[in-house]
BAMARRO-209384 format. One line per field, with one value per atom (N, C-alpha, C): residue number from 1; residue in three letters; atom name; x, y, z. Coordinates in steps of 0.02 Angstrom, whole numbers, plus 50000, padded with zeros to 5 digits. Layout:
<nodes>
nr <- NUM|...
rest <- ALA|...
atom <- CA|...
px <- X|...
py <- Y|...
pz <- Z|...
</nodes>
This chain:
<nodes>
nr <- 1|1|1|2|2|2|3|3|3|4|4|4|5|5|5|6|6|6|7|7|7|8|8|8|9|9|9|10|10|10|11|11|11|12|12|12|13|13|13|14|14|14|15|15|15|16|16|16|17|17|17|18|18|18|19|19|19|20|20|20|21|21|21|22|22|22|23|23|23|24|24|24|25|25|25|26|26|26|27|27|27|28|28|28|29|29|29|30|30|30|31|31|31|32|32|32|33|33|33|34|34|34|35|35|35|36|36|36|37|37|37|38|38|38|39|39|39|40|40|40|41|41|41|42|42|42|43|43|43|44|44|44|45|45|45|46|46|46|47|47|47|48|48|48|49|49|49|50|50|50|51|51|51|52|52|52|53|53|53|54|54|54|55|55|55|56|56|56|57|57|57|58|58|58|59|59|59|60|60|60|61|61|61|62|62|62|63|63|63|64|64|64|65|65|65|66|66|66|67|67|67|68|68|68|69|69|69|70|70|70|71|71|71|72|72|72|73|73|73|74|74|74|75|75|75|76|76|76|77|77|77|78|78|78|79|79|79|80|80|80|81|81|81|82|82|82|83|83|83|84|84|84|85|85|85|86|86|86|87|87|87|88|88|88|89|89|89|90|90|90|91|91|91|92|92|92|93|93|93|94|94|94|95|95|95|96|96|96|97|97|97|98|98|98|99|99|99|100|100|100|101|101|101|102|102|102|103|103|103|104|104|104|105|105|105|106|106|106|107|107|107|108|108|108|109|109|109|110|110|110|111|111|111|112|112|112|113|113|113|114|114|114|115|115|115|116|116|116|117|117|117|118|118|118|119|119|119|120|120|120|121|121|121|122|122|122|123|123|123|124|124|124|125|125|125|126|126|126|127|127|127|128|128|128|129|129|129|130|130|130|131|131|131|132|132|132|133|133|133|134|134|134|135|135|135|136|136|136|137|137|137|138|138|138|139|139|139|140|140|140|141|141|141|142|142|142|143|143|143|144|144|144|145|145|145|146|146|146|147|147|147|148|148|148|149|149|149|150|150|150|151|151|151|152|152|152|153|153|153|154|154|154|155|155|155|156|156|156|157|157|157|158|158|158|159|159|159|160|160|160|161|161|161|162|162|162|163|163|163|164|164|164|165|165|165|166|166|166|167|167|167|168|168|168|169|169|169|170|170|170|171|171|171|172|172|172|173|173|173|174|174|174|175|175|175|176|176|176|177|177|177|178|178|178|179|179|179|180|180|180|181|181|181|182|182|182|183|183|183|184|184|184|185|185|185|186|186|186|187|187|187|188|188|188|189|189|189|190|190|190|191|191|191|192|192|192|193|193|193|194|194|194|195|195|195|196|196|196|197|197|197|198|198|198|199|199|199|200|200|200|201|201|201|202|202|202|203|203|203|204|204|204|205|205|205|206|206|206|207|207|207|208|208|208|209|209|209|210|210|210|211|211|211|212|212|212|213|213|213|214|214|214|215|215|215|216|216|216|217|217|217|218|218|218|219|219|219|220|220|220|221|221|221|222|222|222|223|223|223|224|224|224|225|225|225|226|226|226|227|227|227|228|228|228|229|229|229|230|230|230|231|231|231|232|232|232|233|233|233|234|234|234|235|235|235
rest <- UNK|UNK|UNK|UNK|UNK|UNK|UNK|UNK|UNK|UNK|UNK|UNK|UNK|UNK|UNK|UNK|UNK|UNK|UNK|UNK|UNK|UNK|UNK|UNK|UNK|UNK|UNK|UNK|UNK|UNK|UNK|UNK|UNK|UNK|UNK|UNK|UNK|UNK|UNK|UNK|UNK|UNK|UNK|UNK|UNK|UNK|UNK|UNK|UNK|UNK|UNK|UNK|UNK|UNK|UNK|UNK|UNK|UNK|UNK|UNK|UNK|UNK|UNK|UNK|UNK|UNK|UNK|UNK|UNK|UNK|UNK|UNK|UNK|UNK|UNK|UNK|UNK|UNK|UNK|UNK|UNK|UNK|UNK|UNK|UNK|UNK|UNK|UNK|UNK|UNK|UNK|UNK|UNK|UNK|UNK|UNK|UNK|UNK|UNK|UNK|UNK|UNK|UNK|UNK|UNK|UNK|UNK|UNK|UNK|UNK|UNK|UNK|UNK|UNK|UNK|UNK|UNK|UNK|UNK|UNK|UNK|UNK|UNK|UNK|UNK|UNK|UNK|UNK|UNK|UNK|UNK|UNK|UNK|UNK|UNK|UNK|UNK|UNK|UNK|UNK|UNK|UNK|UNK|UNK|UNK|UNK|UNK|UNK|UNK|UNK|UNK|UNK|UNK|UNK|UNK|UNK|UNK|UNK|UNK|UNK|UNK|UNK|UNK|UNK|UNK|UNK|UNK|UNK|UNK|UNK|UNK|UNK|UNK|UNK|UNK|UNK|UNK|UNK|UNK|UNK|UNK|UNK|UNK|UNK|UNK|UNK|UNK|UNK|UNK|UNK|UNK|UNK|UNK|UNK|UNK|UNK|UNK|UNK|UNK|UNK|UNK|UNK|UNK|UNK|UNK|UNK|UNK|UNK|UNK|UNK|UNK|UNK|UNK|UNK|UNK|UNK|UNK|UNK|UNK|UNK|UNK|UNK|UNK|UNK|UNK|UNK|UNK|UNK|UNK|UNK|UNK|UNK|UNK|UNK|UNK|UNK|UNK|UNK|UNK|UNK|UNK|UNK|UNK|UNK|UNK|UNK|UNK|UNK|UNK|UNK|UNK|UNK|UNK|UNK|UNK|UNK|UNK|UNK|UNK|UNK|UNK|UNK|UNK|UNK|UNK|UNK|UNK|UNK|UNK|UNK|UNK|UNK|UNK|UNK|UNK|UNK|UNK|UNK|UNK|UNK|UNK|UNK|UNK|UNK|UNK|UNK|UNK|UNK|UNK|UNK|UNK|UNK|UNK|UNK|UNK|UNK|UNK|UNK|UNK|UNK|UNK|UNK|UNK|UNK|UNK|UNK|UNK|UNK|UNK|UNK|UNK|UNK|UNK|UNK|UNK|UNK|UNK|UNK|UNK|UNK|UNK|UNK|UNK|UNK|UNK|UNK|UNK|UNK|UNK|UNK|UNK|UNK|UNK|UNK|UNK|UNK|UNK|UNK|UNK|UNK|UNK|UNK|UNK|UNK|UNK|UNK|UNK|UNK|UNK|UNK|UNK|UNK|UNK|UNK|UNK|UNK|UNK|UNK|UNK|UNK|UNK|UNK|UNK|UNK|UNK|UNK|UNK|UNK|UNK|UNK|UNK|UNK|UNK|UNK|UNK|UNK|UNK|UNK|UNK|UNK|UNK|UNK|UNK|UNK|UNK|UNK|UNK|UNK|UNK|UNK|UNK|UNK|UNK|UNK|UNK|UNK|UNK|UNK|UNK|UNK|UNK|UNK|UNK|UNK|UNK|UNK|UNK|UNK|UNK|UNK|UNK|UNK|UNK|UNK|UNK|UNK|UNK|UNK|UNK|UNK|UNK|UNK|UNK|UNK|UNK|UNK|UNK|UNK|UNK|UNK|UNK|UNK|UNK|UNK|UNK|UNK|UNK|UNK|UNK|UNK|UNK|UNK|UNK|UNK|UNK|UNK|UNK|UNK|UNK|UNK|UNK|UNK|UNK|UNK|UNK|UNK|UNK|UNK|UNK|UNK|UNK|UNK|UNK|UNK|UNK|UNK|UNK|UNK|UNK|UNK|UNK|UNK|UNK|UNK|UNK|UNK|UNK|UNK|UNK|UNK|UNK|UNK|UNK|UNK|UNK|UNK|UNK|UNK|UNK|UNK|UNK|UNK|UNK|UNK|UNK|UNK|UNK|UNK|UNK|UNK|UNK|UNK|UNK|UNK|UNK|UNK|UNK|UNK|UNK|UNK|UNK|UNK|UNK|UNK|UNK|UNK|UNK|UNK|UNK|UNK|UNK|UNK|UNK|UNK|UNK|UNK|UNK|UNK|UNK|UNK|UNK|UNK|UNK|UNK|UNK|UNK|UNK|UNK|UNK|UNK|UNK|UNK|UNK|UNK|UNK|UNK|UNK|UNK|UNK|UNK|UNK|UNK|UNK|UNK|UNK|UNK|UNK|UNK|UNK|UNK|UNK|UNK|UNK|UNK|UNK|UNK|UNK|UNK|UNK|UNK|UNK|UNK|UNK|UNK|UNK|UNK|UNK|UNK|UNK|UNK|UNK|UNK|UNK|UNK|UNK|UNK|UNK|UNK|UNK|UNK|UNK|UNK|UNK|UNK|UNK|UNK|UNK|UNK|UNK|UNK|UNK|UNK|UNK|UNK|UNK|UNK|UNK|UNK|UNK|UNK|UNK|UNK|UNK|UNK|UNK|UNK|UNK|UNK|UNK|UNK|UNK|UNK|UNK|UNK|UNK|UNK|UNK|UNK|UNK|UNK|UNK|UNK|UNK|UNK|UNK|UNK|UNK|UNK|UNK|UNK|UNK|UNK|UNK|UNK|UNK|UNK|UNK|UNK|UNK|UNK|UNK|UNK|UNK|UNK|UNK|UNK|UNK|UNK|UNK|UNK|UNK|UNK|UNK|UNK|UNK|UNK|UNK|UNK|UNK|UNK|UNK|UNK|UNK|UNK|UNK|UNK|UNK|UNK|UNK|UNK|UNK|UNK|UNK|UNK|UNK|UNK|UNK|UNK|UNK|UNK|UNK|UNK|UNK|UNK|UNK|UNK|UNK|UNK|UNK|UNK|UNK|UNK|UNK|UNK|UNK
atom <- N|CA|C|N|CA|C|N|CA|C|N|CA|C|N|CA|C|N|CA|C|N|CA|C|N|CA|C|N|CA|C|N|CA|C|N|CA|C|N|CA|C|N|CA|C|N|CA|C|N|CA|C|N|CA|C|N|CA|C|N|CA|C|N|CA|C|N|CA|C|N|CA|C|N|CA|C|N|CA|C|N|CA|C|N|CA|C|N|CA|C|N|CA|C|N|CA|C|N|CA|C|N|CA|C|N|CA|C|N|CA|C|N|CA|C|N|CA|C|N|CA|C|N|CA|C|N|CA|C|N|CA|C|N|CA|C|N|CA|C|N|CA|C|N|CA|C|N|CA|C|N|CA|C|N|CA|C|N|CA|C|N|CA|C|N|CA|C|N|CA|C|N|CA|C|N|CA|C|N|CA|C|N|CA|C|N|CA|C|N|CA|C|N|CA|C|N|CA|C|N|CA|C|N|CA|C|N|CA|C|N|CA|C|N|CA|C|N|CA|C|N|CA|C|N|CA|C|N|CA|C|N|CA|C|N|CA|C|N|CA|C|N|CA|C|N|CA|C|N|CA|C|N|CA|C|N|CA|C|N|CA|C|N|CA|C|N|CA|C|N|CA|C|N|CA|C|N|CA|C|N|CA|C|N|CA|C|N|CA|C|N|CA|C|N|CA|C|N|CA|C|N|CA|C|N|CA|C|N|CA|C|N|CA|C|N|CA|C|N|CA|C|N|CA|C|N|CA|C|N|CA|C|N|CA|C|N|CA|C|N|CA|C|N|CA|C|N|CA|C|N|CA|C|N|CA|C|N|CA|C|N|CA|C|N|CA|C|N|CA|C|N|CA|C|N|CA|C|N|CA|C|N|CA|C|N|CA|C|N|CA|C|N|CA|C|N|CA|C|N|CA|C|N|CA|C|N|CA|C|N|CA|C|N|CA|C|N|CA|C|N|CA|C|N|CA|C|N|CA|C|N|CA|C|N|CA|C|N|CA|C|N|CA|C|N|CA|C|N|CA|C|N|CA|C|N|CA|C|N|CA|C|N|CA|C|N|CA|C|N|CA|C|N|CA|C|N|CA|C|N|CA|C|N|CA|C|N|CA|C|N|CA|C|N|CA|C|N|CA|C|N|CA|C|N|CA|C|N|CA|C|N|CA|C|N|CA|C|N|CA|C|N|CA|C|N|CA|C|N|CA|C|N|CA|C|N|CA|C|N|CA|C|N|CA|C|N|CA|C|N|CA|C|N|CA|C|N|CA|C|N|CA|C|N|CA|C|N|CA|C|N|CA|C|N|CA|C|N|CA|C|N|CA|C|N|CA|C|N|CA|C|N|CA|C|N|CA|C|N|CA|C|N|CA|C|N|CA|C|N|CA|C|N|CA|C|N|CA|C|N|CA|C|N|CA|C|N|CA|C|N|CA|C|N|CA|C|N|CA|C|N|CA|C|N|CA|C|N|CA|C|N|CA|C|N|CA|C|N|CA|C|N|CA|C|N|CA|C|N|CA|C|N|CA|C|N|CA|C|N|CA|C|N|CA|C|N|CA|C|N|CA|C|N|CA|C|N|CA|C|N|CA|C|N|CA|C|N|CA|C|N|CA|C|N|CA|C|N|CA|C|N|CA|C|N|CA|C|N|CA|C|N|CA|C|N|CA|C|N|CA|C|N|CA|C|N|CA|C|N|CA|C|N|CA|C|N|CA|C|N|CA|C|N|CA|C|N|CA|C|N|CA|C|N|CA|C|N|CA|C|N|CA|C|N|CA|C|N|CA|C|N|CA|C|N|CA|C|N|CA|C|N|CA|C|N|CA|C|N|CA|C|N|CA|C|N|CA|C|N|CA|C
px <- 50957|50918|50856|50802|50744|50702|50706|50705|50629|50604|50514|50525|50490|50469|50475|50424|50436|50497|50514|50584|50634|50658|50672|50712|50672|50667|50724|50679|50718|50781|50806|50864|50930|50882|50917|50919|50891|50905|50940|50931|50984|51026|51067|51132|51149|51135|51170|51179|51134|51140|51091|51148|51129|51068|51024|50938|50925|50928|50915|50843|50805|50738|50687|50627|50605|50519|50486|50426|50368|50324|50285|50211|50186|50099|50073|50027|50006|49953|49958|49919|49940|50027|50066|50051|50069|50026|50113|50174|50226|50270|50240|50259|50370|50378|50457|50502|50448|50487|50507|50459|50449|50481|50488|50564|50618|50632|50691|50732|50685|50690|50710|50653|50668|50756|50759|50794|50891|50879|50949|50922|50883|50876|50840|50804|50796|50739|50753|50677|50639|50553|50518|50471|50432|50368|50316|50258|50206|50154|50156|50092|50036|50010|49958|49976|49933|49936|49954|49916|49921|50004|50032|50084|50152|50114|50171|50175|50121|50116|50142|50151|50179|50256|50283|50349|50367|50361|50363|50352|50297|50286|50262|50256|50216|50213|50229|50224|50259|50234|50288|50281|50202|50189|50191|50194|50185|50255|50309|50358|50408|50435|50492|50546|50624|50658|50736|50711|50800|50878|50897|50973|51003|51104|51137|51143|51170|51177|51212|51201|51270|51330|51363|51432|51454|51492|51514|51597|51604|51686|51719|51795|51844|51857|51870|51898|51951|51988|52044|52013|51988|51961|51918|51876|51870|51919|51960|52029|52073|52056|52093|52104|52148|52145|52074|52132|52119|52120|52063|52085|52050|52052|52033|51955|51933|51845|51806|51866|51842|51782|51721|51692|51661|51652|51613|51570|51534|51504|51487|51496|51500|51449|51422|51366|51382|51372|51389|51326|51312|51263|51169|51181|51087|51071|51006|50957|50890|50864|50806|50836|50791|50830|50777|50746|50718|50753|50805|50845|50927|50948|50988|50971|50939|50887|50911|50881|50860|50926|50979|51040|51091|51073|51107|51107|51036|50989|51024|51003|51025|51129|51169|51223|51234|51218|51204|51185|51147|51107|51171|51198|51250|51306|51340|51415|51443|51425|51475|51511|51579|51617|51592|51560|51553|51520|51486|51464|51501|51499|51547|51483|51478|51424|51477|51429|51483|51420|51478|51457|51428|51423|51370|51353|51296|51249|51224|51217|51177|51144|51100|51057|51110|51082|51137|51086|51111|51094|51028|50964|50907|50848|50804|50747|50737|50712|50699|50719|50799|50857|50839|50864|50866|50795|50737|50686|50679|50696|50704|50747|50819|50859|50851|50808|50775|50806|50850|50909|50986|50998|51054|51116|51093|51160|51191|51176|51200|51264|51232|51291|51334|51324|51384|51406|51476|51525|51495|51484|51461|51511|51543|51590|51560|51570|51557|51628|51615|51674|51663|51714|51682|51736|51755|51783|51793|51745|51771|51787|51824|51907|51962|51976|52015|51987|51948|51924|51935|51931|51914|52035|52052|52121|52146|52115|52144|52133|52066|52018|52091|52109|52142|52209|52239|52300|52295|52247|52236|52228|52195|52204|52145|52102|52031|52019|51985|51955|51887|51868|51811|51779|51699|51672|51605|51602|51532|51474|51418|51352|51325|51328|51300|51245|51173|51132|51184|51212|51243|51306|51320|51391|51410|51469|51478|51488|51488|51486|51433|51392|51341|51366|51337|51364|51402|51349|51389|51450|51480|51517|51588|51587|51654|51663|51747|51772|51781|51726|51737|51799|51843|51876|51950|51916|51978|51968|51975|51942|51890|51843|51786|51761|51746|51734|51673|51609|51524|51509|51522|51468|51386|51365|51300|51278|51247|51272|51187|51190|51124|51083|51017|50933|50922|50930|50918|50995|51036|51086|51145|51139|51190|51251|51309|51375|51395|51439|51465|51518|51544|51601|51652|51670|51731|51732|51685|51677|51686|51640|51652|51706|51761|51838|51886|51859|51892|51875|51825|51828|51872|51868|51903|51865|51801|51755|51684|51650|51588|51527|51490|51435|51350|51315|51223|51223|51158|51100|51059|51061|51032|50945|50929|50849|50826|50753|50729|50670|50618|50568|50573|50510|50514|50538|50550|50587|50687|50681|50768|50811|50782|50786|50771|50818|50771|50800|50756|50779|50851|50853|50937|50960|50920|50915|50917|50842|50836|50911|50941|51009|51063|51059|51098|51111|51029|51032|51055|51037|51050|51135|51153|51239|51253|51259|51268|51289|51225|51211|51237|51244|51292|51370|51396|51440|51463|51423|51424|51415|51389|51364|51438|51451|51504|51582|51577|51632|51625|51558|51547|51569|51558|51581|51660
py <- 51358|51300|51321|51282|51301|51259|51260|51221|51247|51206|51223|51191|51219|51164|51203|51232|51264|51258|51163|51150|51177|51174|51174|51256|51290|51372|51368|51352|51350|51340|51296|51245|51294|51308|51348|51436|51454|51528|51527|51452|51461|51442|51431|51415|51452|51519|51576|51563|51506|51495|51559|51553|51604|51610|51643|51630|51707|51695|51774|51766|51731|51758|51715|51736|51690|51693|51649|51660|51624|51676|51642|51661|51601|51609|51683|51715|51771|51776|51702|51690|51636|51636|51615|51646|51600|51624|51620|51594|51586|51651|51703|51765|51744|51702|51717|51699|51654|51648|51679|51731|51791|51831|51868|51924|51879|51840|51816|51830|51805|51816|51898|51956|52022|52033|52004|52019|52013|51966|51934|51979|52023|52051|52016|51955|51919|51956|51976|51988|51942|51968|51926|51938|51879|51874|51846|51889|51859|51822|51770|51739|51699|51666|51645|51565|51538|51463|51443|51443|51439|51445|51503|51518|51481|51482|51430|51364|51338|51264|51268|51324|51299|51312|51345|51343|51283|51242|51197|51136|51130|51074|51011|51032|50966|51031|50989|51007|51085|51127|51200|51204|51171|51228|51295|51322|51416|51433|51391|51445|51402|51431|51436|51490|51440|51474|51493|51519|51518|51507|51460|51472|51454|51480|51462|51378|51352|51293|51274|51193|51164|51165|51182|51197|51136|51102|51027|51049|50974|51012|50961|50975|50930|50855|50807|50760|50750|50816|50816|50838|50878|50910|50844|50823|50746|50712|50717|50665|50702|50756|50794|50742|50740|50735|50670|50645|50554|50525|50484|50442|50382|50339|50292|50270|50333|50328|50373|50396|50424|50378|50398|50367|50401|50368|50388|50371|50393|50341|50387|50315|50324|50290|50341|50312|50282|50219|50199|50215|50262|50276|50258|50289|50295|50329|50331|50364|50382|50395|50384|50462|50530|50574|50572|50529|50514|50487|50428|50390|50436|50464|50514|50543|50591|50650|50593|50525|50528|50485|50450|50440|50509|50534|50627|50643|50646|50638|50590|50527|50489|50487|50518|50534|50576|50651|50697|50677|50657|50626|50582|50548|50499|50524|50574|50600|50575|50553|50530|50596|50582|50643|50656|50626|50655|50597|50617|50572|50605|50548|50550|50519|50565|50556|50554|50496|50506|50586|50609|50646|50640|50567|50564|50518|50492|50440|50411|50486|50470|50539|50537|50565|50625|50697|50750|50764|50821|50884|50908|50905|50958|50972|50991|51009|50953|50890|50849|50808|50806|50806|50846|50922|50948|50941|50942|50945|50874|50807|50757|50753|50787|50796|50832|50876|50914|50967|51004|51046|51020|50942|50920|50938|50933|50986|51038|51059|51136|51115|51034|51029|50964|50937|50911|50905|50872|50877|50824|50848|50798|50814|50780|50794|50736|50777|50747|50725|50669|50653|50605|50634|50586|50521|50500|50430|50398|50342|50317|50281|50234|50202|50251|50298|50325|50360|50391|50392|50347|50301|50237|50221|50222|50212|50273|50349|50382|50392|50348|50330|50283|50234|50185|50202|50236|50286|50301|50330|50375|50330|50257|50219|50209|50217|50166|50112|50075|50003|50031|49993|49993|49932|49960|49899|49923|49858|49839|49824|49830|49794|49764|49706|49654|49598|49579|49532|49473|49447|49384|49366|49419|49436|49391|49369|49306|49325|49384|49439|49472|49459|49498|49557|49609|49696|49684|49643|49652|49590|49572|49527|49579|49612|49656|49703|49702|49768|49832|49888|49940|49996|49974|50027|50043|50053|50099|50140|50176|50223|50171|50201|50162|50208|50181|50224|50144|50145|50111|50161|50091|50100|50051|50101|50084|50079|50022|50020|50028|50056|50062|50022|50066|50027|49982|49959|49902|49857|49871|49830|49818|49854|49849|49893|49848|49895|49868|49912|49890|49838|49820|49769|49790|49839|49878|49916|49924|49947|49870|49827|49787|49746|49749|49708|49759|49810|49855|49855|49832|49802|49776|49795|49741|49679|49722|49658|49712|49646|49661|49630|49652|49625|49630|49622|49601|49599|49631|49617|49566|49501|49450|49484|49446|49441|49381|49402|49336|49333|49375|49373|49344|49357|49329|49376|49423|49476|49472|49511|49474|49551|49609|49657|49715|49768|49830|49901|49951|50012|50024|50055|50081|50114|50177|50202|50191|50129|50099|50067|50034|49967|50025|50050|50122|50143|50179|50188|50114|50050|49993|49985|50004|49986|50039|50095|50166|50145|50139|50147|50065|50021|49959|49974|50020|50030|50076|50129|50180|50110|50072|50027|49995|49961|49923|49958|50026|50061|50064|50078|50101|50048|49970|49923|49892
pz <- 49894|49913|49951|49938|49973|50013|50076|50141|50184|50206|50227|50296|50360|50400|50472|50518|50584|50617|50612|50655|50621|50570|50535|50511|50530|50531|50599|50651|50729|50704|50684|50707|50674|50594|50574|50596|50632|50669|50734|50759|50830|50820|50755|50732|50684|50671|50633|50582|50546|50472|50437|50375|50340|50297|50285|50278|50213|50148|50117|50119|50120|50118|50133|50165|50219|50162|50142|50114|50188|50205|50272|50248|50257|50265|50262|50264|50298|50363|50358|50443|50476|50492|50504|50592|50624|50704|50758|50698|50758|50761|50815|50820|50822|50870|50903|50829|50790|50745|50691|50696|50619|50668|50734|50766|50742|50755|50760|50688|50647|50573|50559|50591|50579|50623|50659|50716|50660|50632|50573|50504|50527|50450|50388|50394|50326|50325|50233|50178|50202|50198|50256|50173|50161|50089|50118|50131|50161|50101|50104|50043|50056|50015|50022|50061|50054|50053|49999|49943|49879|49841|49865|49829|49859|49955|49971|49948|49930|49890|49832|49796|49732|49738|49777|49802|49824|49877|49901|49880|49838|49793|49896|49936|49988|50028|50100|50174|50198|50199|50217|50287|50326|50386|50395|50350|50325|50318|50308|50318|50262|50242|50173|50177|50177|50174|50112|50103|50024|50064|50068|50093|50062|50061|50020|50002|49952|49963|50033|50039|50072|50093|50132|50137|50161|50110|50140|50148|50211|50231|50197|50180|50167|50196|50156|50190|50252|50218|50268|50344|50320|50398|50433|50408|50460|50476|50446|50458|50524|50529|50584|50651|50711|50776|50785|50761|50758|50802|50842|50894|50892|50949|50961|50944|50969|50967|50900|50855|50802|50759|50725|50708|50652|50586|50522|50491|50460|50435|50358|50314|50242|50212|50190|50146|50073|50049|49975|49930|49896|49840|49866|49921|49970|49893|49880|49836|49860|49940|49970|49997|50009|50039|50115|50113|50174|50230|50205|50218|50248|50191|50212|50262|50261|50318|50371|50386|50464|50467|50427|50458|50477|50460|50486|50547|50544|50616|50682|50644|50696|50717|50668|50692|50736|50710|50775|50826|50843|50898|50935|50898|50941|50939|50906|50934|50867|50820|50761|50729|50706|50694|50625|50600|50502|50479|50413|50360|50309|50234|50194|50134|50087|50033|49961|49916|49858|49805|49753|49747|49673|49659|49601|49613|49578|49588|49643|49703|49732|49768|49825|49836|49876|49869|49894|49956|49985|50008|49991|49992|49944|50037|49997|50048|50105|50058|50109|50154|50147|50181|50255|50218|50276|50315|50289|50341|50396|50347|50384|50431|50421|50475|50550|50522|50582|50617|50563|50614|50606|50601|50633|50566|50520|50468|50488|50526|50560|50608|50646|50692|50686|50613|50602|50537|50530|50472|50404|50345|50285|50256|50235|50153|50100|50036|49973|49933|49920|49874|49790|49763|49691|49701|49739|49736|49795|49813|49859|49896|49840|49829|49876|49841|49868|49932|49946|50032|50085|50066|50108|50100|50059|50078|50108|50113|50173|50226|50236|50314|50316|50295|50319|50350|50287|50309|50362|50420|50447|50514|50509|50565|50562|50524|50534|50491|50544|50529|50481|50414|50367|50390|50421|50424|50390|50345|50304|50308|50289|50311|50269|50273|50237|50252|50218|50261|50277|50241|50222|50278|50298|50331|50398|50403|50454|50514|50521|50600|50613|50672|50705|50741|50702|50747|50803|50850|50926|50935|50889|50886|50894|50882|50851|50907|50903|50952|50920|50936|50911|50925|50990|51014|50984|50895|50862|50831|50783|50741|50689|50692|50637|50612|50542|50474|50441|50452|50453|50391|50344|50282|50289|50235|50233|50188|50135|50078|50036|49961|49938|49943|49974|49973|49948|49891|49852|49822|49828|49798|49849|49907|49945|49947|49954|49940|49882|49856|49798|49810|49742|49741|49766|49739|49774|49813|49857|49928|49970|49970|49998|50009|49923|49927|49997|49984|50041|50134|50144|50212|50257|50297|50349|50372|50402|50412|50383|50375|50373|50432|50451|50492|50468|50514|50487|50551|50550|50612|50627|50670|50677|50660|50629|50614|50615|50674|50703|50674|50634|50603|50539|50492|50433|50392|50389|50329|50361|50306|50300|50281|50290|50281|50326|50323|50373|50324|50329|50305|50323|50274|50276|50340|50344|50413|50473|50468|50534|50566|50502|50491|50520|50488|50538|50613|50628|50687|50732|50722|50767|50790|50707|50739|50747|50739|50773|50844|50883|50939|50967|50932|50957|50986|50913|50936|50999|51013|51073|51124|51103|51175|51202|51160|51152|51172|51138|51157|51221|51262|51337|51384|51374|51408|51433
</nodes>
């Protein structure tokens, strides 16, 4: 996989991810970050501008890096040492990897134990993921799964509540008691959740909207109940 971006470099060298080969500007000016690089041994390719653009295909900031793919973890292993305040969040078929990237982001950031991606028909793991994420793949759990129907009945097994997001939905976020295990879907950009994600709910909720749009990015819809629920758990 091939991943571009100063932070990006960082996040991934102060977390011992594995890096075979680093392609950098040749008037690349961030000295700590080219030792650091010699320092783990990575093949170092000094190029042009030019050549980093055609690698990259956008934004590099001089630096390009080859790493192995993804290492996504098991279901089971999220399912580990279950409690009260366990929390997930499942994405239903996102296709925006912008969207992905900064709900990643915004999990790390809040303590969520894992995200849960299906593993077709929708948006994976690639460059702009990780650069939007900013680092935060390194420090938490994604698993991929091709069904999930069956995910969502061993979240349940397991003692979590499925809650849904829906505009339409007869519960406002802060309506609800978060303090059990929760497993927060988020359902595709344009169509929502599916049918059979949604028959599987417990509850579903929506974010009161007081303006004239009736909608918010997936992400944004994210970060709000994310951080509802941390609120809510805190009270």
């Amino acid at each position: 996989m091939i991943v571009y971006g100063k932070n990006v470099a960082r996040e991934l060298l102060e977390n011992d991810q594995k890096i075979t080969k680093a392609y950098i500007y040749d008037k690349f000016d961030d000295k700590k970050t080219i030792n650091l690089l010699r320092k783990q041994n990575v093949t170092l390719e000094f190029c042009s501008k030019k050549e980093l653009d055609t690698i990259a295909k956008g934004k590099h900031q001089g630096i390009i890096l080859s790493i192995p793919d993804y290492d996504f973890v098991p279901l089971e292993e999220l399912l580990e040492n279950v409690t009260d305040k366990s929390f997930i969040i499942l994405l239903d078929h996102l296709e925006d990897p912008h969207n992905l990237g900064a709900i990643i982001r915004t999990c790390e950031a809040a303590g969520v134990d894992g995200v849960i991606i299906p593993k077709n028909r929708s948006v994976g793991i690639n460059s702009t993921v990780m650069k939007v994420s900013a680092g935060a793949l390194s420090n938490i759990k994604v698993c991929s799964i091709t069904n999930l129907s069956n995910a969502i009945k061993k979240l349940k097994d397991k003692g979590f509540w499925i809650i849904g997001t829906e505009m339409d939905a007869s519960h406002s976020y802060m309506d609800i008691d978060y303090n059990m295990p929760i497993c927060l879907i988020i359902g595709n950009e344009g169509f929502g959740m599916s049918r059979i994600v949604s028959e599987a709910c417990d509850y579903t909720v929506s974010i009161p909207m007081h303006g004239k749009i009736n909608s918010l990015n997936a992400s944004v819809a994210a970060g709000i109940i994310i951080y509802g629920v941390l609120e809510k758990r805190r009270k």
